[in-house]
N, C-alpha and C positions, 0 to 999 in steps of 0.2 A: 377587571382592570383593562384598559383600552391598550391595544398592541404597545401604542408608543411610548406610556406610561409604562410597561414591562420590559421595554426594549432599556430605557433610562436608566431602569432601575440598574442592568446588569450593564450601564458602561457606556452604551449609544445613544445618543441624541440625535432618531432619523430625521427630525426637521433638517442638521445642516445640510442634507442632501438635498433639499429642495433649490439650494443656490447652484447645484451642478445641473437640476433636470433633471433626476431619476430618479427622485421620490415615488414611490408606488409605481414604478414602471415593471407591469410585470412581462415578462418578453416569451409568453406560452400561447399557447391554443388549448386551455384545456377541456375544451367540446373535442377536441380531433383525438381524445386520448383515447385507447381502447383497453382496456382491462380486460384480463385474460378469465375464459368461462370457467370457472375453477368453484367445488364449493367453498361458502364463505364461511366464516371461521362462527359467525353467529349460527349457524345452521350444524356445525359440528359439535359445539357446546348442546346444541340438544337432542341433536344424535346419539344413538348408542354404540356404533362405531367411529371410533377418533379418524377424524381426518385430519390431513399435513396441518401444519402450523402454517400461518400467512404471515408473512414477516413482508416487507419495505427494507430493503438494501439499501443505504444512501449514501452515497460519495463522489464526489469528484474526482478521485483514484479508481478508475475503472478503465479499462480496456472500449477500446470505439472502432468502428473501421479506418478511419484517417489513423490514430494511433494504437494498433492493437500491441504493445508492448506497454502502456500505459497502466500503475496499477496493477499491473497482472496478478501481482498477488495478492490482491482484492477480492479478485475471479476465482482464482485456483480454489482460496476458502472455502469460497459461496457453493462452486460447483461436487464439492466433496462435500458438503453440507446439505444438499438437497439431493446427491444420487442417491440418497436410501429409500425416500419416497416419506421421509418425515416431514418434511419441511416444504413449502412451495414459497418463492420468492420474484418480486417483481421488485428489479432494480432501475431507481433514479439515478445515474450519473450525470451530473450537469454539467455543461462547457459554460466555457464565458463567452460572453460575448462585446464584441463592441462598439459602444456607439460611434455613429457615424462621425468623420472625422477625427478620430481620437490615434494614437499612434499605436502599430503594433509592433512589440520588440520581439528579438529574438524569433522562437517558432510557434510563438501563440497564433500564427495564423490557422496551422494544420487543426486547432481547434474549431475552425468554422465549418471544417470538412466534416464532421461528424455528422452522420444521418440525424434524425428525430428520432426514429424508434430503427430497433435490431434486436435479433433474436442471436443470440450467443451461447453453444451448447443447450441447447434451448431452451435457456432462458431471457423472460422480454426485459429488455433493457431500453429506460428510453434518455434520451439527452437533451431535457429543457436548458433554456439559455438563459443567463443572467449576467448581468452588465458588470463591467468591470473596467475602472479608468485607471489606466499604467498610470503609476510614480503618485498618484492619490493615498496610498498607502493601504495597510491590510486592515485597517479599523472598522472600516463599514462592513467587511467581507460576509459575515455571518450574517447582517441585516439583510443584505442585498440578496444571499442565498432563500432566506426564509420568504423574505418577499416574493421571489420570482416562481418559487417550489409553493406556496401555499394555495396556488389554484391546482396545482399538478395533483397536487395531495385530497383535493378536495373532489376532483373527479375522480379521483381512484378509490375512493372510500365511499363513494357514491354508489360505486358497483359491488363492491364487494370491502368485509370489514376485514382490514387489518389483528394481527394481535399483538406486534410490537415494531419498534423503528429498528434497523441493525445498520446504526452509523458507525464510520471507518475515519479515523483521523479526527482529532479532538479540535482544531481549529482551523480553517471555519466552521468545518463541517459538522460535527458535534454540538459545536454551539448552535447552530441554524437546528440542527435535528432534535436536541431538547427542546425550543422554542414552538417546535411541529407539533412536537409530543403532546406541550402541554394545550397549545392548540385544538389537536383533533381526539385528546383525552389516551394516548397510545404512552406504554411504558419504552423507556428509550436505552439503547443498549451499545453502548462504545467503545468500541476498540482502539486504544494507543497504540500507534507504530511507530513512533523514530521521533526526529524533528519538533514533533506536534507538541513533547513532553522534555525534550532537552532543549532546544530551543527555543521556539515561541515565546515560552513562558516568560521569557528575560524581556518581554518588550510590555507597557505598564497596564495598556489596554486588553491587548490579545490575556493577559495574565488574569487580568481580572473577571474576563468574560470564561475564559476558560476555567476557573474557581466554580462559577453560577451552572457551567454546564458539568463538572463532578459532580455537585450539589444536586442536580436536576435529572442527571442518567439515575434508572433504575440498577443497573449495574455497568462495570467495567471489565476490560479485558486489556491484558498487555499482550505483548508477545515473547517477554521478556521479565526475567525476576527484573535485572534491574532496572527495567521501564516500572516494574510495580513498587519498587520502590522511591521512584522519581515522585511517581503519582501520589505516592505517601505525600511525600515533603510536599507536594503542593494542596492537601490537605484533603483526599481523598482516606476514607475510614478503613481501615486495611482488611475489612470484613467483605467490603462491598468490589473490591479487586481480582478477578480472576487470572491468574495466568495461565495461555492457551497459546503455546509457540505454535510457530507454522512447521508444517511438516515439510514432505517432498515424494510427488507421485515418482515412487520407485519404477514404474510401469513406461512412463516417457523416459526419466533420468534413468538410466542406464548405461550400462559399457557401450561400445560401438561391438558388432557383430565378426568385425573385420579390423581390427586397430591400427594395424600397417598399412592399408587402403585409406584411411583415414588420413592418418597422418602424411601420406602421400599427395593423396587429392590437396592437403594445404602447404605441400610443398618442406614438410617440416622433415629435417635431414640433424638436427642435434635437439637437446633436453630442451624443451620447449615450457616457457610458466603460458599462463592465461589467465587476463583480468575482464571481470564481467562486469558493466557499472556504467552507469552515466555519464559523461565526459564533464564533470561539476568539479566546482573547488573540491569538495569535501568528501569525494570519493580518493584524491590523491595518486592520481595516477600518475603524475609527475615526480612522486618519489619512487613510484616502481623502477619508472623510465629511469631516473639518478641511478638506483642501483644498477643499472643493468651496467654501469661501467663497473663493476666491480664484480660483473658475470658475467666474459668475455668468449665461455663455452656456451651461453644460453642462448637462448629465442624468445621474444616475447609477442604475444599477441594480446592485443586490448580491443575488444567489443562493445561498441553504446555509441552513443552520437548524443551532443551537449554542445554548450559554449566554448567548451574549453579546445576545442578541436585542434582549432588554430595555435594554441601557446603551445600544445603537445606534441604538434609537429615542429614546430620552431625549435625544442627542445631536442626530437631525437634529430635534429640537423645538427644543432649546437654539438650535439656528445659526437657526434659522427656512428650513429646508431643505425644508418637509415636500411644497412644488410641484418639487421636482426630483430628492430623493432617496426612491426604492422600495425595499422589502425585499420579495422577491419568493415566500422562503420557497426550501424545498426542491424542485428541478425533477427530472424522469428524465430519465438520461443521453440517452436518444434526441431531449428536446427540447432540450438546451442546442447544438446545432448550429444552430439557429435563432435564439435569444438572441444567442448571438456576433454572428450574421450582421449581426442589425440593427444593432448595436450599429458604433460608429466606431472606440473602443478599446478594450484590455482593460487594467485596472491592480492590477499585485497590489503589493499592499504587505507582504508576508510579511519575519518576524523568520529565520526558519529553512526554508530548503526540502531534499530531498535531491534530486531532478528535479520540477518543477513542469509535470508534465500538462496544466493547464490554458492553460500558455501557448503550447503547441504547439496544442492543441486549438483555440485562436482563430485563432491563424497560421493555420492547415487551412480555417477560414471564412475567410480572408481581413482578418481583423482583427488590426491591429498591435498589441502591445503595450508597457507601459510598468511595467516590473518593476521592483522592492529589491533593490538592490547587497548582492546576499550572495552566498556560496560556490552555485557551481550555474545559479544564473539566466543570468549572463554566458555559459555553455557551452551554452544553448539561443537564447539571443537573440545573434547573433555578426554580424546584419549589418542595414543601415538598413531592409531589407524586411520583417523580422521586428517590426521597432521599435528600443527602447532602452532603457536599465536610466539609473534615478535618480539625479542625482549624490548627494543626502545623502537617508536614511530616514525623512525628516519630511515632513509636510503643506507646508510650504515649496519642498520639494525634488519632491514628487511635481507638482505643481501648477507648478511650471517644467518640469518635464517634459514635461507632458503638452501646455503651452504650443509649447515647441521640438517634440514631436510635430506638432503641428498644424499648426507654420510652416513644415512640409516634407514631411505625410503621403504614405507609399509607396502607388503605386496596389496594390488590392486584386487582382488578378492576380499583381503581384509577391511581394504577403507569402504567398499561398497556392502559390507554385508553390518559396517557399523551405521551407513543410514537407513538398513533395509528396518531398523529396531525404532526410525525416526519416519515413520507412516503420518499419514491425517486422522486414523481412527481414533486415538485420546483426543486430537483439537475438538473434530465432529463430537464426539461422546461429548465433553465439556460443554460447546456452545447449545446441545438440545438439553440439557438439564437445567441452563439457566433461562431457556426461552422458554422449556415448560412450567419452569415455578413460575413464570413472569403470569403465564396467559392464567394457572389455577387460580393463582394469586385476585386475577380479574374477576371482577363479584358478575359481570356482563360490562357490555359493550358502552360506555359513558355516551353520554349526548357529546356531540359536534359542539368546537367551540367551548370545550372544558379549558378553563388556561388564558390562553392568550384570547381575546376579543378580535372580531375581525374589526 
């Protein structure tokens, strides 16, 4: 079946990009790619000693030099997943890019800054470009991915055979990645994290397209029971569903060595909360902020940098906050285990999570937290040393919380020693059991061009 006729089938019709001008525009060099000297996975299959699996990481949630906080927990995975020496991985993260003239909102520019290729813990990561026209909408998304990624794939499989795709985020990215798969004949394996599976799906395209790529993944991963059962109801077969929550490297997240120094260097002189998170609607920082008038003993500090930057300060002027509530701006992963440290609690107020990172991350330092009653949180926060989840999702609610926190806070040994039980080793153990059935499963290496025609 011809690309286009496959493309149709599941939703797209890439003719109408032909009246924008980027039909088939693929925006790569894939002569200048270099694939890494690694044996290939055809030559392990008939070896008598196993070498690593070859897996393709693909995602547009990836960490880059312009944004190394991007994603990161894309990274963390990946890099727990291959320091055993089972697995060897060469990751695609692609930026957008965009055409000339066309407007860029917000901070998508910092995406032009991203290298071509980087080595990150070392491994190669490269960031082909693919076009992207603001306020066009997210329908093309998955087309235009596969378009721009199908030469990229095709030099890398040139050098060396793959044995499976390890896509991150069901749309676009998922969908672009089953399209690869069935392309270059590769089993496709993806992972649901948040958004992808609570919201998306509500929009009638993205929904549908994201159906064809359940359908088409050789398996799934949530990070969350109940992301997996989101993925249920959107009609994913509840056999072919993994859940494999994310851990948290005890090793970086830890106590600070010095606490009072800590908390010194930031100036912090009363009970201090800390919110880790994007400055986005749907992180909710703006109810933190509300409560903090109803926590006149506290401190707050808020970490991330977002759109929202602006309204959040206007707000702590409104409450007349401005001696106890900080925006601290954008931190690197490596100092936020110090942040937590000082800090007394952590409080997210998040609308939607699919595993929230961050709260494990504090637990690791030692600091308890006080999460939003939503799907998810509850399945990280499960006991008093961890902290507690809010009885209602308002400024009201958070601010009794954090109160009933206080009037019984767990000593900081006990909330750190309930994530030291919440390691990567069960996620790792989980993701190589399902890549090895994947590759046994492989009778040998298909012809190029199984699937989608070029």
């Amino acid at each position: 079946m011809a690309a286009a006729n496959r493309i149709e089938a599941d939703g797209i019709a890439p003719n109408n990009l032909l009246a924008n001008g980027i039909a088939g525009h693929d925006i790569v060099d894939a002569a200048a790619i270099a694939a890494p000297d690694t044996p290939s996975a055809a030559a392990a299959r008939r070896g008598a000693s196993p070498a690593p699996l070859r897996l393709l990481t693909f995602s547009t949630l990836f960490p880059n030099a312009a944004r190394p906080n991007h994603g990161v927990f894309v990274e963390n995975r990946l890099r727990h997943l291959v320091s055993g020496g089972a697995v060897h991985s060469t990751v695609v993260a692609p930026v957008p890019w965009f055409p000339s003239g066309a407007a860029c909102f917000g901070d998508w520019g910092r995406h032009a800054r991203a290298p071509a290729e980087e080595q990150r813990h070392g491994i190669l990561v490269l960031h082909p470009r693919y076009p992207v026209l603001p306020r066009v909408g997210m329908s093309v998304a998955p087309w235009l991915l596969y378009r721009a990624l199908r030469p990229v794939l095709a030099a890398l499989q040139a050098r060396d055979a793959f044995d499976a795709i390890d896509a991150h985020y069901l749309y676009p990215d998922g969908v672009a990645a089953v399209w690869l798969g069935r392309r270059f004949g590769l089993p496709v394996v993806i992972t649901a994290r948040g958004t992808d599976v609570t919201l998306i799906p509500r929009y009638a395209v993205p929904r549908r397209l994201i159906g064809g790529a359940i359908r088409g993944a050789a398996a799934l991963i949530s990070v969350s029971d109940a992301l997996r059962q989101d993925l249920i109801g959107l009609g994913a077969p509840p056999a072919k569903v993994t859940v494999l929550r994310n851990g948290v490297d005890t090793a970086l997240f830890q106590p600070p060595a010095d606490r009072a120094a800590a908390r010194a260097a930031l100036g912090l002189t009363r009970p201090t909360l800390i919110s880790v998170g994007l400055l986005i609607e749907r992180k909710r920082h703006h109810l933190t902020i509300a409560a903090m008038r109803q926590l006149p003993d506290f401190a707050l500090l808020i970490v991330g940098e977002g759109p929202e930057q602006g309204r959040l300060l206007a707000l702590i002027e409104q409450y007349g906050l401005g001696e106890r509530v900080r925006l601290l701006g954008p931190r690197p992963h490596a100092e936020l285990p110090g942040l937590y440290g000082a800090a007394d609690a952590s409080v997210l107020a998040s609308s939607r999570e699919g595993w929230a990172n961050v709260l494990l991350e504090s637990i690791a330092c030692g600091t308890p937290v006080v999460a939003s009653n939503i799907p998810g949180n509850p399945e990280v926060v499960r006991d008093a040393a961890a902290g507690l989840i809010v009885g209602a999702n308002t400024p009201d609610g958070i601010a009794a919380a954090v109160r009933r926190l206080f009037a019984a806070l767990p000593e900081r040994d006990a909330t750190r020693a309930y994530a030291q039980r919440l390691g990567w080793e069960e996620t790792t153990a989980g993701q190589l059991a399902i890549f090895r059935r994947l590759a046994r499963a492989r009778p040998g290496l298909p012809e190029q061009g199984a699937g989608l025609a070029a």
